[in-house]
C-alpha positions as CSV (number, residue, x, y, z in Angstrom):
1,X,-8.0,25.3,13.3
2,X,-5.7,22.7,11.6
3,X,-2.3,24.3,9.6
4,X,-3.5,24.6,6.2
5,X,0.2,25.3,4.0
6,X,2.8,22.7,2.4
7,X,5.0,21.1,5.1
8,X,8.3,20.6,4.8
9,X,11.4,20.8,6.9
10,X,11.4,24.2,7.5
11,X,8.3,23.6,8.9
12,X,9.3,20.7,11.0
13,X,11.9,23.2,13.1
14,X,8.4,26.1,13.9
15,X,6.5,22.8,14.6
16,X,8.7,21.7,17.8
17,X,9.3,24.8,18.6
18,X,5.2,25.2,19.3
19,X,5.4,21.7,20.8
20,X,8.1,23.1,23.5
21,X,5.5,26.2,23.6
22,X,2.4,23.6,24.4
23,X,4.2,21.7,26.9
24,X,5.4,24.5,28.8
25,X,1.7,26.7,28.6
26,X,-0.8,23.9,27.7
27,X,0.2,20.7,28.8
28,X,0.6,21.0,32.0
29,X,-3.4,21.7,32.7
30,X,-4.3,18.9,30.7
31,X,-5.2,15.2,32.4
32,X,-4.8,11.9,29.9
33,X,-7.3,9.9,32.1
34,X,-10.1,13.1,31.7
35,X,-9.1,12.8,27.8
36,X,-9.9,9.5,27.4
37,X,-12.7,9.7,29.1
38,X,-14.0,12.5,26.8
39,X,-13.4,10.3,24.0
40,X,-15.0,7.7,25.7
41,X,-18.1,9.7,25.8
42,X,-17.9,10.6,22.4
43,X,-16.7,13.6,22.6
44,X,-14.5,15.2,19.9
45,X,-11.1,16.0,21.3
46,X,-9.4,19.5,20.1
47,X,-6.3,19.7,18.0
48,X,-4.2,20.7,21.3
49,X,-5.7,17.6,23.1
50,X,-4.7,15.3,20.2
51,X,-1.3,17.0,19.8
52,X,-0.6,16.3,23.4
53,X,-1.4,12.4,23.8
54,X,0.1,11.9,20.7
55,X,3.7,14.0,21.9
56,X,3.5,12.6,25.4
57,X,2.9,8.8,24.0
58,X,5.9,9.1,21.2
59,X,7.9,10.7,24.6
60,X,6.9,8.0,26.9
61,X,4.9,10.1,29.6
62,X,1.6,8.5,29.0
63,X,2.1,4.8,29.4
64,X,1.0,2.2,26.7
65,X,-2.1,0.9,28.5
66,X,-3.2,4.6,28.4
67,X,-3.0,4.8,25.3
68,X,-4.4,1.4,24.4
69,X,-7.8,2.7,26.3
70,X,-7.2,5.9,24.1
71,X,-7.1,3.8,21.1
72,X,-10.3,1.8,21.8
73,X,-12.4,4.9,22.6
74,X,-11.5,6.5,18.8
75,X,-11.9,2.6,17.6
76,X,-15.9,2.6,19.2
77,X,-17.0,6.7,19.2
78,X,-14.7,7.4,15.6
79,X,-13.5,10.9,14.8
80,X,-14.6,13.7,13.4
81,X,-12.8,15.2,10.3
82,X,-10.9,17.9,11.9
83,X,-9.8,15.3,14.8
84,X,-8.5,12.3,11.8
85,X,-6.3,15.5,10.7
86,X,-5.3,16.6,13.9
87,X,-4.1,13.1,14.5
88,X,-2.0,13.0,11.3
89,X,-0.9,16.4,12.0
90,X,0.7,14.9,15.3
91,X,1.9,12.4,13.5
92,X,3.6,13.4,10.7
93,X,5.3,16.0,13.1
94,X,6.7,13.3,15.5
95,X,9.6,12.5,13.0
96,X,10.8,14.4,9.7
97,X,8.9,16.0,6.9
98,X,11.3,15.3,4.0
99,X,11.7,19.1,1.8
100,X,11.6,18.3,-1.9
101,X,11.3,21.3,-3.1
102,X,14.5,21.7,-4.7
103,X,13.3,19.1,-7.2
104,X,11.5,20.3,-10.1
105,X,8.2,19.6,-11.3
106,X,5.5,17.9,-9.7
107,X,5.8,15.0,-6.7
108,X,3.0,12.1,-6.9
109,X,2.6,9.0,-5.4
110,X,0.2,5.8,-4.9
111,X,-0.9,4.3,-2.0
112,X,-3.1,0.8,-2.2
113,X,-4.4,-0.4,1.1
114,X,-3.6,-4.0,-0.2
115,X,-4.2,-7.2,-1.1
116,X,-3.1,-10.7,-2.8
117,X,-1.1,-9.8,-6.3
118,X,-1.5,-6.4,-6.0
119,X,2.1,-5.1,-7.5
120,X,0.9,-2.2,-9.0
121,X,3.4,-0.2,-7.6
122,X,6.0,-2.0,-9.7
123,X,4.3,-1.1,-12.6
124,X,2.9,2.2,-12.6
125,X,6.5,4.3,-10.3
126,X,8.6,3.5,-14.0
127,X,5.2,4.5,-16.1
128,X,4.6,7.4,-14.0
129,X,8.2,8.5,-13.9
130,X,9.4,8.3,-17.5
131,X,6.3,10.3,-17.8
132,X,8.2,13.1,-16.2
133,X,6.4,13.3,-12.6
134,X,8.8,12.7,-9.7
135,X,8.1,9.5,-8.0
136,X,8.6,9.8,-4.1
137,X,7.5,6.3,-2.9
138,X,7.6,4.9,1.0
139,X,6.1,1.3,0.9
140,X,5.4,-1.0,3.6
141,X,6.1,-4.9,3.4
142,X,3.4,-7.7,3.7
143,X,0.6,-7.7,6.2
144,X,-0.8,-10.4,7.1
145,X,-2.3,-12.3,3.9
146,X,-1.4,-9.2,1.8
147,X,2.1,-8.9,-0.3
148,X,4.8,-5.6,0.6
149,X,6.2,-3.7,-2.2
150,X,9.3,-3.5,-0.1
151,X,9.4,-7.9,0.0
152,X,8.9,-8.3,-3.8
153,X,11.5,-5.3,-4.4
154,X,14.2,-7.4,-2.8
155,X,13.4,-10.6,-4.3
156,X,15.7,-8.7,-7.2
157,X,19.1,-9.6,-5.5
158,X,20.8,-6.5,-4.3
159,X,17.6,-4.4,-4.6
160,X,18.2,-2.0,-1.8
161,X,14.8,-0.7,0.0
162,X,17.0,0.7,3.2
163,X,18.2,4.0,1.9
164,X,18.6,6.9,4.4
165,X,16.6,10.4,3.5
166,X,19.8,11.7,1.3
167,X,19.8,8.7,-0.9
168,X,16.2,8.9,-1.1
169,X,16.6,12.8,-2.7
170,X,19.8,11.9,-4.5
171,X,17.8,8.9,-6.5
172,X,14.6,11.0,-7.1
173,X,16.9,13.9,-8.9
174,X,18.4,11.5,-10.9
175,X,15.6,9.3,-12.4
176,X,12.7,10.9,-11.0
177,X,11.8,7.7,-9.1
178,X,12.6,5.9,-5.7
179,X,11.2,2.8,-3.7
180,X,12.0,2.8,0.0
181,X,10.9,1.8,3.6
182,X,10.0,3.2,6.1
183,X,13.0,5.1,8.0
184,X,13.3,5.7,11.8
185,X,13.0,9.2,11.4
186,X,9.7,9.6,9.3
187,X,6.7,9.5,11.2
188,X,7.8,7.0,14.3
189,X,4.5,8.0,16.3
190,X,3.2,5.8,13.9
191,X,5.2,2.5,14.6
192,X,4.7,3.1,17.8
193,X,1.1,3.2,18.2
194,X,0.4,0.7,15.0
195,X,2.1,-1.8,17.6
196,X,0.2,-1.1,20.1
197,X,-3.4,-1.3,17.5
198,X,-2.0,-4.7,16.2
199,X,-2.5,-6.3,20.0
200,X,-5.9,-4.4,21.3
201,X,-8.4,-5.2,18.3
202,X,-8.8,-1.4,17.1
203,X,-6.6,-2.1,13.7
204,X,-9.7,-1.7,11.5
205,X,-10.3,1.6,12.9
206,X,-10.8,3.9,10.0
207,X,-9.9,7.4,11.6
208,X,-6.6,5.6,12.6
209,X,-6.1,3.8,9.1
210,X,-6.1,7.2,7.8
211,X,-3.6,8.6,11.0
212,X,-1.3,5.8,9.7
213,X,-1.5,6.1,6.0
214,X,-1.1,9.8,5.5
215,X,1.2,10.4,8.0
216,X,3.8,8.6,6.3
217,X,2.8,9.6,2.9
218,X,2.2,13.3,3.5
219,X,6.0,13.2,5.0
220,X,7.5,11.8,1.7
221,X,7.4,15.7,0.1
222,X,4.3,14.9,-1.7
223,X,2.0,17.4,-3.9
224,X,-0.2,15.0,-4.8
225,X,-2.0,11.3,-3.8
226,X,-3.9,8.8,-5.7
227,X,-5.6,6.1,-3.1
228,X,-6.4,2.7,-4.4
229,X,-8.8,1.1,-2.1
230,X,-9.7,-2.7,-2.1
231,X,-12.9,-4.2,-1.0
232,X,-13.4,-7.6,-1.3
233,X,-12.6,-11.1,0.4
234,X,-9.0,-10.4,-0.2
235,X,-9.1,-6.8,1.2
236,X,-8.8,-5.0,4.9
237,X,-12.2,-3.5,3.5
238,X,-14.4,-6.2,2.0
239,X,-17.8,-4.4,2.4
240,X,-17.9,-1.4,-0.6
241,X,-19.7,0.9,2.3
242,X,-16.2,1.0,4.1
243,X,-14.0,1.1,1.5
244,X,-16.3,4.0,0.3
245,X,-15.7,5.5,4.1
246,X,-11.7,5.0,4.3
247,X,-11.3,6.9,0.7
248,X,-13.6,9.7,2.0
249,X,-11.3,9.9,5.3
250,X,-8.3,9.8,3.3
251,X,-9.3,12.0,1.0
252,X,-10.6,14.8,3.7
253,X,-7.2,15.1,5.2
254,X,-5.4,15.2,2.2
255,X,-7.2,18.4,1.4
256,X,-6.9,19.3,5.0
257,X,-2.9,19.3,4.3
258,X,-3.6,21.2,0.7
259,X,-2.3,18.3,-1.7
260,X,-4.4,16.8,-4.5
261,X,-5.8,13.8,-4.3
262,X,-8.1,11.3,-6.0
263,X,-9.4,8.1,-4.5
264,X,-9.9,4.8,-7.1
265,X,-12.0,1.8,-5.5
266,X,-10.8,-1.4,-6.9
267,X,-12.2,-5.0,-6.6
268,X,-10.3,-7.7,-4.7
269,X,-12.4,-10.4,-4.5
270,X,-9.7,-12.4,-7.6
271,X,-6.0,-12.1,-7.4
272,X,-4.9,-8.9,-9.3
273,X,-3.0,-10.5,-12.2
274,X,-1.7,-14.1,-12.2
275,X,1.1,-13.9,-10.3
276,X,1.1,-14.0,-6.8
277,X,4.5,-14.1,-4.6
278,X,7.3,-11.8,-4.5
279,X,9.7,-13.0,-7.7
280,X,6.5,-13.7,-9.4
281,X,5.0,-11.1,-8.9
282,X,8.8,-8.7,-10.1
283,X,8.5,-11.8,-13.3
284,X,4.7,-10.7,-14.3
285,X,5.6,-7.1,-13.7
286,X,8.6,-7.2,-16.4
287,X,6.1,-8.6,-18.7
288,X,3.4,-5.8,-18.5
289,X,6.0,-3.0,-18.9
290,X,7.5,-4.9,-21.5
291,X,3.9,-5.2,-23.3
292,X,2.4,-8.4,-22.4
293,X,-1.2,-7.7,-21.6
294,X,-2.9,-9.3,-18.4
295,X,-6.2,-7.7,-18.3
296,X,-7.2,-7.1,-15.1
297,X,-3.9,-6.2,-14.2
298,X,-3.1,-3.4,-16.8
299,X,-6.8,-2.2,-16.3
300,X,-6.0,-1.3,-12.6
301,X,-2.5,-0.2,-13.3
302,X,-3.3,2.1,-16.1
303,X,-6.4,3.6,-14.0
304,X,-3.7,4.3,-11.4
305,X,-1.0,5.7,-13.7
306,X,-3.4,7.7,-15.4
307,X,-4.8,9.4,-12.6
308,X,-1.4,10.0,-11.2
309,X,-0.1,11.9,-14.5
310,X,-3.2,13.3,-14.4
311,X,-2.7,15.2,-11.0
312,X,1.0,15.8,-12.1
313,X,-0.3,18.0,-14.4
314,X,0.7,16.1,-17.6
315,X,-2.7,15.2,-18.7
316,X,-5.8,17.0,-18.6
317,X,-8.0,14.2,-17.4
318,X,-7.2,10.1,-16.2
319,X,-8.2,9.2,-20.0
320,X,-5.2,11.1,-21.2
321,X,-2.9,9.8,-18.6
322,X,-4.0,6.4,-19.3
323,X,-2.9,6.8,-22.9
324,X,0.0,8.8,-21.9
325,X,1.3,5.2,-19.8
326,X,0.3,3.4,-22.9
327,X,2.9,5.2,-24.9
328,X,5.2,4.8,-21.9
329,X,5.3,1.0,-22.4
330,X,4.9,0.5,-26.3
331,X,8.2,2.8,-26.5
332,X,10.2,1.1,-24.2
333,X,10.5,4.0,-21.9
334,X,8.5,2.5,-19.0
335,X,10.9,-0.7,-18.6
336,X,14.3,1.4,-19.0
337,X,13.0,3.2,-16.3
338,X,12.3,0.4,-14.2
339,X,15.6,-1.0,-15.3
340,X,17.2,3.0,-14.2
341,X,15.7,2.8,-11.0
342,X,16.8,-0.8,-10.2
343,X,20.3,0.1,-10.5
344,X,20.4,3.1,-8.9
345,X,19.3,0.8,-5.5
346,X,21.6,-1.8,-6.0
347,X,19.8,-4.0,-7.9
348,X,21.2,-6.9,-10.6
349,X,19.5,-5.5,-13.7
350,X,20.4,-9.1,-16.0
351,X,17.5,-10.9,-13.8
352,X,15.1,-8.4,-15.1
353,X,16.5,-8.4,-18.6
354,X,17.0,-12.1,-18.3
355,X,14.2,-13.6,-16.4
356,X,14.9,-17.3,-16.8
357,X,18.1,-16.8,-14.9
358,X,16.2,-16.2,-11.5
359,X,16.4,-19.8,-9.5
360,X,13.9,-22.0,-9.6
361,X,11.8,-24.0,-6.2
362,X,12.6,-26.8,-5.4
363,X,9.1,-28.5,-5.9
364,X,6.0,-27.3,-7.6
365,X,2.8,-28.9,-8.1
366,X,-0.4,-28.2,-10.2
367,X,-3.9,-28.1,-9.2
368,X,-6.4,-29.0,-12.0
369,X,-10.2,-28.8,-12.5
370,X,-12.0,-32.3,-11.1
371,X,-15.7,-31.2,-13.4
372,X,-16.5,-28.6,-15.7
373,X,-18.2,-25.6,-14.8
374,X,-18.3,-21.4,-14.5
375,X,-15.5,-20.0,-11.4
376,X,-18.1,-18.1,-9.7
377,X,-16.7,-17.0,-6.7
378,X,-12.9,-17.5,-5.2
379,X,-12.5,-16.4,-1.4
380,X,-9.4,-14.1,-1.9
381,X,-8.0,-14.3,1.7
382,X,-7.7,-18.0,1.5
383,X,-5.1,-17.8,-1.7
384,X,-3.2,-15.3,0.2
385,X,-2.9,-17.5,3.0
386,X,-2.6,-20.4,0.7
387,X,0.7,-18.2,-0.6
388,X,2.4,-17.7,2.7
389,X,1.9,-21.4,3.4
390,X,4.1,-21.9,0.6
391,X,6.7,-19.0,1.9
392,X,5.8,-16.2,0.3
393,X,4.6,-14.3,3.0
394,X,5.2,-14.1,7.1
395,X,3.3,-16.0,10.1
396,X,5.4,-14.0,12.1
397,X,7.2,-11.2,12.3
398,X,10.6,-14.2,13.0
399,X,9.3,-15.8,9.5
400,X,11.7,-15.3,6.2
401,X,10.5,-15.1,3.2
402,X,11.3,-16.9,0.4
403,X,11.3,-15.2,-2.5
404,X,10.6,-18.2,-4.6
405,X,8.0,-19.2,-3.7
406,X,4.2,-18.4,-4.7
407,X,1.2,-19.5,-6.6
408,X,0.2,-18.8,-10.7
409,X,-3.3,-19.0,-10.6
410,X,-4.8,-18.9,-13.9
411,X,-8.8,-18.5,-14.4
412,X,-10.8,-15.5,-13.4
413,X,-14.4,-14.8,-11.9
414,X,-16.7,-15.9,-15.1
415,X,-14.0,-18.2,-16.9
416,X,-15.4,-21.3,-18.6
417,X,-13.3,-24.5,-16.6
418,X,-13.0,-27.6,-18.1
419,X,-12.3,-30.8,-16.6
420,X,-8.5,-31.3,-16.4
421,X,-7.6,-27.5,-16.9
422,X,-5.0,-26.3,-14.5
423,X,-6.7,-24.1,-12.1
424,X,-2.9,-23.4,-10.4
425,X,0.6,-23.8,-10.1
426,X,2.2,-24.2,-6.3
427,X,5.7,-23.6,-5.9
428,X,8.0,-23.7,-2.6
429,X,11.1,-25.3,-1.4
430,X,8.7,-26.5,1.4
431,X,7.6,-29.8,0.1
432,X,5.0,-30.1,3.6
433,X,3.5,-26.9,2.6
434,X,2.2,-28.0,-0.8
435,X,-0.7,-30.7,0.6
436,X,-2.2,-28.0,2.9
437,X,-1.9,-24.9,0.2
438,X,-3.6,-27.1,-2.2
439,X,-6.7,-27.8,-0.3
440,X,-6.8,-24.1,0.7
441,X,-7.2,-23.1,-2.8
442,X,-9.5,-25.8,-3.8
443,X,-11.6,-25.2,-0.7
444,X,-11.4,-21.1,-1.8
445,X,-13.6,-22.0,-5.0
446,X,-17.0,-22.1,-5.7
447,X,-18.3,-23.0,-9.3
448,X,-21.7,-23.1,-11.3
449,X,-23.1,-24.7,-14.0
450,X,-24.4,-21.4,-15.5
451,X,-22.7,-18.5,-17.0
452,X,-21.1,-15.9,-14.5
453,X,-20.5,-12.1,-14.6
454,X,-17.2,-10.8,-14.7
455,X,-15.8,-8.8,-11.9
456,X,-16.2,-5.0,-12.6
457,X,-12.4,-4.0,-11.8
458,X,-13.2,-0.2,-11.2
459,X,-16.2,0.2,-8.1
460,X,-15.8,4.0,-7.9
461,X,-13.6,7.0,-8.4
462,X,-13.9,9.9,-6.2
463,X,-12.2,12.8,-6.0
């Protein structure tokens, strides 16, 4: 049966010591090649099983091209509920499990599988925060056409994402909010066998989506989750069916692990806001805590912050959280927080109070309308690739970003174009990129002659 209590470090200590206890009583009888072939099979593995390929693969004993054929079993048989957990379970206990308990009140976080403009995460840590729920949030930089939290973080020079685990508690106690990476110590199973996913096909796996995601959040010191999962052409997930079955599988091992949770499907088949790139994407955050209203944008981010106070325990439902983060930004309090916990990690707050003073690309270019006519559907993935042409994002992991650098792309699914209207705005210090980005974006577009439906913005919530 899976451990069913709050981790925390305490914990972490009783967990090795049961590791030494399985390696000296269980391991020993146990064969890797006879495990992957019982996965193979489709048979479900048992927590001990898991526990030990995982241990022995973060140890080196069972080689990588083990575990690769490991990986692609799970990938083509799945997992069952109690296995998903299991594998968390292993993972989260490779590295530390961070003890917040000597911080009061409640500990919530967000996670978003991704996607292009999505900087939610900006927006709802200062709402959520000045709110009065602790903030503990470990982000991840940009995947492929997707944008990092951690990327558009440091386009705010001196923004520091690199703290170590007592700057990361010190920061939380004093503003009730903190933005970090990854550290070496928090769940390194997981960068371990995510490299090894990212070069044998089995990243869309959902059982080890869910390994990957909630091992690292689960080891922030969480009490509670919301999920915002994407489905659309500019999502991992662009059927709803999956999105619906990676919220379900993050959801059943959050409960496994005790900690609320509540899972928000969201569309991303448009970019989320208008801003897309990592200074743009810091500018068009500013604006919406500082009250500007971008539709889609606030919808999503309000939906999140809402359920997020909501599981906190400041609001009875998400409709009082959402008017609870309303108040949060028409007072003010929303963007002195943001402002708090920029300066507390280094950052130069007069480029967020002073916007204009950020520099400026070296060339930009914009892309108008060549006929009239209804947007009725944009391919998502292509404007995220359009943007890393540009430099907002990484080819390769060698690639540096430049912070610059992004797209403003105005209309939405349903808007009424006319000819000559500017569609979008290109900008890079890459005067080669802009030809090619262009014709992405144009070739991303489909219009019609007759009206369109909007996008619904909220799929499902499920809790």
């Amino acid at each position: 049966m899976l451990f069913n209590f709050n981790i925390n470090e305490s914990y972490f200590a009783e967990i090795n010591y049961i590791y030494t206890l399985l390696s000296k009583k269980i391991f020993k009888i146990m064969n890797t090649v006879e495990l992957i072939a019982k996965k193979r099979d489709g048979v479900p593995l048992t927590e001990n099983e898991i526990i030990y390929l995982v241990d022995r693969f973060t140890k080196g004993k069972i080689p990588g091209y083990q575990f690769s054929s490991l990986l692609m079993a799970i990938y083509l048989k799945g997992m069952r509920t109690e296995e998903t957990a299991a594998l968390t379970l292993a993972m989260l206990n490779s590295g530390i499990v961070v003890d917040l308990s000597s911080i009061k009140g409640a500990k919530v976080d967000k996670h978003s599988t991704g996607g292009v403009g999505d900087k939610t995460s900006l927006i709802l840590a200062p709402i959520v925060a000045a709110a009065g729920i602790n903030v503990p949030m470990i982000s991840g930089r940009g995947l492929g056409h997707t944008g990092g939290t951690l990327d558009k973080l440091e386009s705010i020079p001196g923004f520091k994402t690199n703290l170590n685990l007592q700057q990361y508690k010190s920061i939380i106690k004093k503003c009730g909010a903190v933005l970090i990476g990854q550290t070496s110590k928090i769940a390194p199973a997981d960068k371990l066998i995510y490299s090894l996913r990212d070069v044998t096909a089995t990243i869309e796996s959902i059982p080890l989506i869910t390994g990957s995601i909630m091992s690292k959040k689960l080891a922030e010191g969480i009490d509670g989750l919301v999920l915002d999962v994407k489905t659309g052409s500019g999502a991992f997930m662009r059927e709803l069916k999956d999105a619906r079955a990676l919220a379900q599988s993050l959801i059943n091992t959050a409960k496994a692990f005790d900690k609320k949770v509540l899972a928000i499907i969201t569309d991303m088949n448009q970019p989320l806001g208008n801003y897309i790139g990592n200074w743009l994407e810091v500018y068009e955050s500013v604006k919406v805590l500082q009250g500007e209203i971008v539709d889609d944008l606030v919808t999503i981010s309000l939906n999140l912050s809402g359920a997020m106070i909501y599981l906190g325990g400041k609001a009875k439902s998400i409709e009082e959280g959402i008017a609870i983060s309303k108040k949060m930004i028409s007072s003010g309090k929303a963007f002195d927080k943001f402002l708090e916990i920029s300066k507390l990690q280094g950052g130069d707050i007069s480029y967020l109070t002073n916007l204009d003073k950020y520099p400026k690309s070296k060339y930009s270019e914009k892309i108008t309308a060549q006929k009239p006519g209804y947007l009725k559907q944009i391919n998502n993935y292509k404007i995220g690739m359009a943007s890393l042409e540009l430099g907002a994002g990484r080819k390769t992991m060698e690639d540096v970003i430049d912070p610059k650098a992004g797209i403003i792309f105005h209309p939405k699914i349903g808007t009424k174009i006319n000819k000559g209207d500017v569609i979008a705005e290109l900008y890079t210090d890459k005067k080669n990129s802009l030809k090619l980005s262009k014709k992405m974006i144009l070739d991303s577009l489909t219009f019609s002659d007759s009206k369109v439906r909007k996008a619904k913005l909220i799929k499902e919530i499920i809790s």
